[in-house]
N, C-alpha and C positions, 0 to 999 in steps of 0.2 A: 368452697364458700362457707365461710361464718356464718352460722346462724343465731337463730333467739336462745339458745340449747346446746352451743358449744362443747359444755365444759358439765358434764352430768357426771354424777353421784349415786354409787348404791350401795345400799347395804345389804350385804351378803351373810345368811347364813347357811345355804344348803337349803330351807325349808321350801314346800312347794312355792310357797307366794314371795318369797326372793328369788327363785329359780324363773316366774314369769317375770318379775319386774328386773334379773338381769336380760332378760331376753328386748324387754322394753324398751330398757336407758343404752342396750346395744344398739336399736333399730334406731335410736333419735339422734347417737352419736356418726351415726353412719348417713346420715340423710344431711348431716351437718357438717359431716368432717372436721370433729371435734374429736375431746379425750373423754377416757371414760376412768371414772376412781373406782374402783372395787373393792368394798372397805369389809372386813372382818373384824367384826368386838368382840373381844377377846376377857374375861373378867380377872381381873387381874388378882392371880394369888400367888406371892414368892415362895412360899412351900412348896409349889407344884412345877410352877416355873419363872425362878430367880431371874433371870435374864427376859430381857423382852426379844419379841419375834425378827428374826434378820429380815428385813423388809426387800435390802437390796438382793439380797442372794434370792429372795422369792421373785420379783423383777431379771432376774438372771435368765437371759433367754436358753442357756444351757438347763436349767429347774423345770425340767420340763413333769406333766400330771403322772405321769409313771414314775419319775423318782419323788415327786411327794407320795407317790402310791409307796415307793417300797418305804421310806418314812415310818409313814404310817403304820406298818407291819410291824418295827421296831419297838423296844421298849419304849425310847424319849419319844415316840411320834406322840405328835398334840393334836386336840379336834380342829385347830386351825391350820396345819398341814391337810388335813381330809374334806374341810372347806374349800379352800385355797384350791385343791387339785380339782373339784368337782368344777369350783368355778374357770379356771383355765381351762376343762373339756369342753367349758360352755361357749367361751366364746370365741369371735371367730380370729383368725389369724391377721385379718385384714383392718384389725382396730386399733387404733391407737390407746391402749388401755395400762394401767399402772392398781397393780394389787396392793393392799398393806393389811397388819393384821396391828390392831390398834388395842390396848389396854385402856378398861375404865367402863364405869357407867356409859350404858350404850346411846341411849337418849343425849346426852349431854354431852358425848365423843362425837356424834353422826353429827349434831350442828353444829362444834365447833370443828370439824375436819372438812365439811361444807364450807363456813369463811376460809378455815386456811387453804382452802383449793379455790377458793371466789369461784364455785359451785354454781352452774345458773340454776341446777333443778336438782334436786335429790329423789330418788326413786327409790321406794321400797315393799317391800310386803304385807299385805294386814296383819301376816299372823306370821310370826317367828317360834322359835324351836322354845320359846320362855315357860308355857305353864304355870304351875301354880304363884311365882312371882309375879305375872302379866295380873292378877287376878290381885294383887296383895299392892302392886306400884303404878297400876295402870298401865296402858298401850304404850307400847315404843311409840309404835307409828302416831298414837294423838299426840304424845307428848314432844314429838318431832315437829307434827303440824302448827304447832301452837308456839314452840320454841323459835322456831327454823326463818332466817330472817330472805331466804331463797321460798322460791314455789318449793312443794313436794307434794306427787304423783303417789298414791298406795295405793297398789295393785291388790286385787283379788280373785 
């Protein structure tokens, strides 16, 4: 059954309060038998990494969190390999869910990947891995709430 919450949105970075609010936007996708987006922002610098993130190889049900572990290990592994695997241990097998790892201003990638998923809710953390930028640009999460033409839930 379809419900009000379908089609939920989170944003993912590993930090404790994306680690509860993917455990959240899991429980609502599951109650709904809807999908779940798992989004990783990525800042985008072609010096470090020219290419953007294979998204579909990360969706590759063979990609499993042990070979982004060993990734990771690697010289090219990226913190979005080490995101990505943490979040795959998180959730469950039983969900309908699609990872990407997205390049750009995070505020401003999270609601526009909300419309292009027609996102009923986006879910995310109070406090991400940002520091002294959250301080100099203000809150993802306000500037999400305030942007975001969907509900969005910030977990804490």
């Amino acid at each position: 059954m379809q419900g009000l919450f379908s089609n939920v949105l989170v944003a993912y970075d590993g930090s404790p309060d994306s680690q509860k609010a993917l455990k959240i936007a899991e429980g609502m996708v599951k109650q709904q038998e809807g999908k779940l987006y798992v989004i990783f922002i990525e800042e985008h610098n072609p010096h470090i990494h020219p290419e953007p993130y294979n998204n579909e190889w990360l969706n590759d049900p063979a990609t499993t969190p042990e070979l982004l572990g060993e990734l990771d290990s690697e010289e090219h592994g990226r913190l979005a390999d080490q995101v990505m695997k943490q979040a795959k241990e998180e959730v469950s097998e039983d969900v309908d869910v699609y990872f990407e790892v997205i390049a750009g201003p995070a505020s401003r990638r999270i609601v526009q990947e909300s419309e292009d998923k027609d996102a009923d809710i986006i879910v995310i953390g109070n406090r991400g891995l940002g520091g002294l930028k959250r301080l100099v640009m203000g809150s993802v999460s306000n500037q999400i709430t305030n942007d975001a033409s969907c509900p969005v839930l910030v977990t804490k």
